[in-house]
FIDO-506229 format. One line per 8 residues: number of its first residue (from 1); their letters; for each residue x, y, z of C-alpha. Coordinates in nm, 2 decimals. Layout:
N
NUM	A	X,Y,Z | ...
REM end
This chain:
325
1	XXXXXXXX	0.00,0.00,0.00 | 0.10,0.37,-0.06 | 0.07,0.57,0.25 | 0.15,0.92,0.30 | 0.16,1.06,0.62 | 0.16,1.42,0.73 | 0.43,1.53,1.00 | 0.56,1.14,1.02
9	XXXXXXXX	0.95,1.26,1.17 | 0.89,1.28,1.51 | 0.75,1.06,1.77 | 0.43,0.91,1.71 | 0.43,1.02,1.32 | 0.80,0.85,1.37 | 0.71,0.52,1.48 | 0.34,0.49,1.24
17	XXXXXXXX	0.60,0.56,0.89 | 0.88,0.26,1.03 | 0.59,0.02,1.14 | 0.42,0.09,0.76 | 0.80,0.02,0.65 | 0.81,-0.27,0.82 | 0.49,-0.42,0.70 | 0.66,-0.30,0.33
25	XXXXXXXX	0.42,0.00,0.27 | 0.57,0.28,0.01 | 0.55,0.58,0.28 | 0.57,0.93,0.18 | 0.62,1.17,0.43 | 0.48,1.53,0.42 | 0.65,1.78,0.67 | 0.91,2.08,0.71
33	XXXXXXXX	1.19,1.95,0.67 | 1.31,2.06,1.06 | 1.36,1.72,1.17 | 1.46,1.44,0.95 | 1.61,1.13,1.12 | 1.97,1.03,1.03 | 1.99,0.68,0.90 | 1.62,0.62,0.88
41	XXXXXXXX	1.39,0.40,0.67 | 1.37,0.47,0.29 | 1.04,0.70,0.23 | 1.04,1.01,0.00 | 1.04,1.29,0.19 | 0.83,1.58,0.05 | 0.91,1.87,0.24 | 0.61,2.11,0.29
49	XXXXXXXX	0.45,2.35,0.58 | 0.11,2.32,0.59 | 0.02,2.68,0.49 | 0.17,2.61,0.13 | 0.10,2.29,0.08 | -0.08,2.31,-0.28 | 0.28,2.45,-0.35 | 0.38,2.06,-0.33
57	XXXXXXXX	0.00,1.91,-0.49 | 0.21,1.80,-0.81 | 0.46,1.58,-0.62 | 0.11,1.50,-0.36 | -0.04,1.39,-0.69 | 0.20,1.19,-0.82 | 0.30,0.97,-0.49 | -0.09,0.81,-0.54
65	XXXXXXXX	-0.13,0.75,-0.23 | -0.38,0.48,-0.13 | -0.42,0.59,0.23 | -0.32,0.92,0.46 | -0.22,0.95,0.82 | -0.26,1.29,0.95 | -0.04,1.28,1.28 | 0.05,1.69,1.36
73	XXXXXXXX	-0.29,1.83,1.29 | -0.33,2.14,1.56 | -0.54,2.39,1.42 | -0.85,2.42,1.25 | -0.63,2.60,0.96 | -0.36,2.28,0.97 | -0.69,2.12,0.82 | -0.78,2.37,0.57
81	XXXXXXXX	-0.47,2.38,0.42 | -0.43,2.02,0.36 | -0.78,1.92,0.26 | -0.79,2.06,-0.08 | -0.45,1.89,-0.18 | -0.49,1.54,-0.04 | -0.64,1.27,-0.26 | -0.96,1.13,-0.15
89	XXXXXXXX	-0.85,0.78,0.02 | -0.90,0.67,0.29 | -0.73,0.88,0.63 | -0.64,0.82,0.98 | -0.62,1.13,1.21 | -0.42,1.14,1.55 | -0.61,1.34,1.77 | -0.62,1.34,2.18
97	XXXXXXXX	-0.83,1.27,2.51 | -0.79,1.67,2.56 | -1.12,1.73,2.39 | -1.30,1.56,2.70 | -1.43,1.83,2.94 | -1.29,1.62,3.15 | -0.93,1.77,3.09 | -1.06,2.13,3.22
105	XXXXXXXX	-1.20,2.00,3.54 | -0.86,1.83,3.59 | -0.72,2.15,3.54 | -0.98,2.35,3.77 | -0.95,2.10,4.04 | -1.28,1.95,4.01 | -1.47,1.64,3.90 | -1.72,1.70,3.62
113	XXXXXXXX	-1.73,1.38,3.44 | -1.75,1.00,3.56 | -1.49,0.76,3.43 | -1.41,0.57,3.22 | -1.43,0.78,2.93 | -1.63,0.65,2.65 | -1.65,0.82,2.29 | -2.00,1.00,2.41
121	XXXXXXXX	-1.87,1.16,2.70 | -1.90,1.55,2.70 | -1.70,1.71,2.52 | -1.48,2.02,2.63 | -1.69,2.34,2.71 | -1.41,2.57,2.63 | -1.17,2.61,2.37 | -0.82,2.69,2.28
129	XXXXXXXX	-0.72,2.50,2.62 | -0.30,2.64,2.59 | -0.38,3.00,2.45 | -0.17,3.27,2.62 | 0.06,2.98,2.79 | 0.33,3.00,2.60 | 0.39,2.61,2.57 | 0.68,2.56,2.34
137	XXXXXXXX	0.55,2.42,2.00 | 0.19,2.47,2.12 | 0.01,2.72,1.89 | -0.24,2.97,2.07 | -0.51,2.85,1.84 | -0.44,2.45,1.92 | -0.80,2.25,1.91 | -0.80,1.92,1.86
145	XXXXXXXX	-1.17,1.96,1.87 | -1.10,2.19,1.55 | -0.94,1.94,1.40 | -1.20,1.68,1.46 | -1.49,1.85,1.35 | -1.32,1.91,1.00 | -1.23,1.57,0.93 | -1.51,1.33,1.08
153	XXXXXXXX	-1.77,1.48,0.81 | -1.47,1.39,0.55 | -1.47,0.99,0.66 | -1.15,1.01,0.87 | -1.08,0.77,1.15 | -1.00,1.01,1.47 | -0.82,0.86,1.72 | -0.81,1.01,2.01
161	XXXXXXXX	-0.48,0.96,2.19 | -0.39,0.98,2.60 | -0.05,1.02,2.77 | 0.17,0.84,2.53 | 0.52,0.77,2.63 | 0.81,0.56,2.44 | 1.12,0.58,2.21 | 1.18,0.98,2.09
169	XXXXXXXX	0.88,1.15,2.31 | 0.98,1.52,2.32 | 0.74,1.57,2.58 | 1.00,1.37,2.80 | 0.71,1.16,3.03 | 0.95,0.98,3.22 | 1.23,1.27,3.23 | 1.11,1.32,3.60
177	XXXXXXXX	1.14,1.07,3.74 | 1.46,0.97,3.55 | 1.66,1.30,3.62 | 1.62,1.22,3.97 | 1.73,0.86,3.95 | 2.08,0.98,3.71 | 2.14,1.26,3.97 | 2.19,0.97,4.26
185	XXXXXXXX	1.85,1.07,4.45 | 1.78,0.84,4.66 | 1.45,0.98,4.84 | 1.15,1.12,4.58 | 0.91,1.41,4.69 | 0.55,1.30,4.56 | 0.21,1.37,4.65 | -0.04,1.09,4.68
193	XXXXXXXX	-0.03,0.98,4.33 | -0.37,0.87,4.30 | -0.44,0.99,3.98 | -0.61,0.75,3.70 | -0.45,0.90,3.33 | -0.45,0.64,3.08 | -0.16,0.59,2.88 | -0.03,0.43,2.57
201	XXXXXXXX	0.32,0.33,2.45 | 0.41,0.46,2.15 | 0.44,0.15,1.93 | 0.09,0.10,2.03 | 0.00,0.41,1.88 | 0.12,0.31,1.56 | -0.06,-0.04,1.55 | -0.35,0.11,1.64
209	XXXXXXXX	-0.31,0.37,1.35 | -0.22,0.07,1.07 | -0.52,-0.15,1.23 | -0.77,0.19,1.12 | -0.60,0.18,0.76 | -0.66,-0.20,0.73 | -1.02,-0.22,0.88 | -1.18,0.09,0.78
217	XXXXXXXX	-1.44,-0.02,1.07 | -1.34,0.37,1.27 | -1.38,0.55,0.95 | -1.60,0.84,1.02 | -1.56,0.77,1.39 | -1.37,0.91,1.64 | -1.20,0.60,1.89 | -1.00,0.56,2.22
225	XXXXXXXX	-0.68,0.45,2.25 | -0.46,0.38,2.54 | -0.40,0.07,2.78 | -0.71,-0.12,2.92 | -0.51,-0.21,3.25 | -0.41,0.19,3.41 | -0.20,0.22,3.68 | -0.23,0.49,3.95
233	XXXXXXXX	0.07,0.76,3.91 | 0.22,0.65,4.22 | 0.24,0.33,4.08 | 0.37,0.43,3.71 | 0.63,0.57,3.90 | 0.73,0.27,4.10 | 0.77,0.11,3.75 | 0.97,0.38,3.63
241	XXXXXXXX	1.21,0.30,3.93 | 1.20,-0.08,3.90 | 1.23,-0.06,3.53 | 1.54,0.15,3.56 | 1.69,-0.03,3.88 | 1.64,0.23,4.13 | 1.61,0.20,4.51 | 1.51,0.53,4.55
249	XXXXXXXX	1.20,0.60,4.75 | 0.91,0.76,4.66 | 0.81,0.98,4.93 | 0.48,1.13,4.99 | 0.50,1.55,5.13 | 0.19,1.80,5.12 | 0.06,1.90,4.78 | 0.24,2.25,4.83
257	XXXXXXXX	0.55,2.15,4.82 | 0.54,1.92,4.55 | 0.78,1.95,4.24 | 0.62,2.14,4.00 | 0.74,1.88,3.78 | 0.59,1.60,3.94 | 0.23,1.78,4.00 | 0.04,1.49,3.85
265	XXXXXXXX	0.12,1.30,4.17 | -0.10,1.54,4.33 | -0.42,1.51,4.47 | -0.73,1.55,4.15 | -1.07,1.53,4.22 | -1.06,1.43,3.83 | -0.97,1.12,3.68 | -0.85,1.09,3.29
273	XXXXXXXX	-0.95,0.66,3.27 | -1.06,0.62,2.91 | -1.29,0.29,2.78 | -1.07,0.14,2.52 | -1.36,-0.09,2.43 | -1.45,0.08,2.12 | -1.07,0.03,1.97 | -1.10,-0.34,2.09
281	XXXXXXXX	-1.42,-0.42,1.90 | -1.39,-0.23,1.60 | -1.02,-0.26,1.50 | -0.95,-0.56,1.70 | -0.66,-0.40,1.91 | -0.52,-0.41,2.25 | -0.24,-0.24,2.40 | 0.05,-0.45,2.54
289	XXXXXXXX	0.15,-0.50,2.86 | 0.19,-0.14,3.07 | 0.44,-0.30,3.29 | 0.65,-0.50,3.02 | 0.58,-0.13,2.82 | 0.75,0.09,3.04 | 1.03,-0.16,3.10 | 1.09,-0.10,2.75
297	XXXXXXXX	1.08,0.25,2.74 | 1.27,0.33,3.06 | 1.52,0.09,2.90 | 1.54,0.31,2.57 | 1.57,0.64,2.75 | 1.85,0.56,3.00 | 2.05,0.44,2.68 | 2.01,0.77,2.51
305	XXXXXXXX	2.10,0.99,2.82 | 2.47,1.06,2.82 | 2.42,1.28,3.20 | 2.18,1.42,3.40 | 2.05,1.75,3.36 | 1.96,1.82,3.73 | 2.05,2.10,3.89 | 2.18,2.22,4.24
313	XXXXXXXX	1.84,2.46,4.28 | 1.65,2.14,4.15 | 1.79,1.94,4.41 | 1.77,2.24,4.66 | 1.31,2.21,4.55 | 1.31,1.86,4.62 | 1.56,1.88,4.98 | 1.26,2.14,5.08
321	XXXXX	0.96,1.92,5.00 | 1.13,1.62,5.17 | 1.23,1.83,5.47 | 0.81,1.97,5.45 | 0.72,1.64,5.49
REM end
């Protein structure tokens, strides 16, 4: 099959183009050009921004692809720019669990929806959740729910995506956790940890996107995806420990003096548990293992990190929470 996937250099888009290369898909990938892994799999690159895209429609064209992934849609406007170019196949969109209202009462510190999370829970109240916060790579006008109101009418399997950790995350999930345990901490401030977020692992992700392509049973629908089994924060930490070989402790101090970093181990009224049982039935997947999953993860990131990047007033935060405690 001929696949061309939009974004496809980084992270999730990453793994979705070397799992289609692995199957022995043709992949073309559509992006900017900013990051383009050395020593990669073969796919032709076609190096486009979004905003002048139909400057690219002749190479688009002549790839004939059978099937687009859309993996960096943001905006309502990275939609409109693409739609007019892309052939009319059928298209997989990565989207994410942040258009739950869910997220805001998380947020707010308050409960307004009952978990798990199925596909008909409310929807977010507000929109443009990260505008006027500055978040590096986060455009003011981000809306996933944008996004998916543009391509469901067009046929597009949505996925909607949760904390998803592995290989090449730039978010850095486990970079908490793992600073800590390079720096020679022995002793972890945390709160209670009792949050429910579900997760996914990366590699997941991306059978979960090739499982959409094959089955076509999501087109038109937006699906969950993330692990059926979820762990308590607390305890994803613990695993991040074992995984790595750690015996440092986690210990539990007030909410106000935990880590900013690690202020997911705090107390929520909220939970973000998603039903996966949609995902199950329609494109007969399952995540693997989250234990066995973050084994392999943690086991990835401690091979890439050449030294720690913690610093004295780092350690200084968490000698105060400890002490608070």
């Amino acid at each position: 099959m001929r696949v061309l996937v939009l974004g496809g250099t980084s992270f999730i888009g990453r793994r979705v183009v070397e799992r289609l290369h692995e199957r022995g898909d043709q992949v073309a990938v559509a992006h900017r050009g900013k990051t383009e892994p050395a020593h990669w799999v073969p796919a032709l690159h076609i190096h486009a921004d979004r905003q002048n895209f139909r400057s690219r429609a002749s190479q688009i064209h002549a790839f004939g692809a059978e099937a687009v992934v859309d993996s960096n849609a943001l905006t309502g406007a990275d939609v409109d720019a693409v739609t007019g170019v892309l052939p009319d196949v059928p298209t997989v969109v990565l989207s994410s669990q942040d258009v739950y209202q869910a997220i805001t009462a998380l947020r707010a510190g308050r409960c307004d929806a009952s978990v798990p999370l199925d596909e008909s829970g409310e929807l977010r109240r507000d929109r443009y959740p990260y505008r006027g916060r500055g978040y590096d790579g986060v455009p003011d006008d981000y809306e996933k729910l944008d996004v998916e109101e543009r391509w469901l009418p067009r046929g597009a399997a949505v996925l909607r995506l949760p904390m998803v950790y592995g290989p090449h995350d730039d978010q850095q999930r486990e970079d908490p956790i793992l600073r800590r345990i390079l720096s020679g901490s022995t002793a972890i401030p945390v709160g209670e940890g009792t949050l429910l977020w579900t997760r996914a692992h990366v590699d997941d992700v991306a059978r979960a996107v090739l499982a959409a392509i094959d089955t076509r049973a999501a087109d038109g629908r937006a699906v969950n995806i993330g692990e059926e089994r979820v762990f308590p924060i607390r305890s994803w930490y613990q695993h991040i420990l074992d995984a790595a070989g750690s015996s440092a402790e986690l210990v539990t101090v007030p909410d106000s003096a935990v880590p900013a970093d690690l202020s997911i181990s705090k107390a929520h009224p909220q939970h973000l548990l998603a039903s996966v049982r949609l995902a199950s039935d329609l494109l007969d997947w399952t995540a693997g293992d989250p234990a066995t999953r973050v084994k392999e993860s943690v086991g990835w990131h401690l091979e890439q990190a050449h030294q720690s990047s913690w610093s004295p007033d780092q350690q200084s935060t968490d000698e105060a929470a400890l002490a608070s405690g």
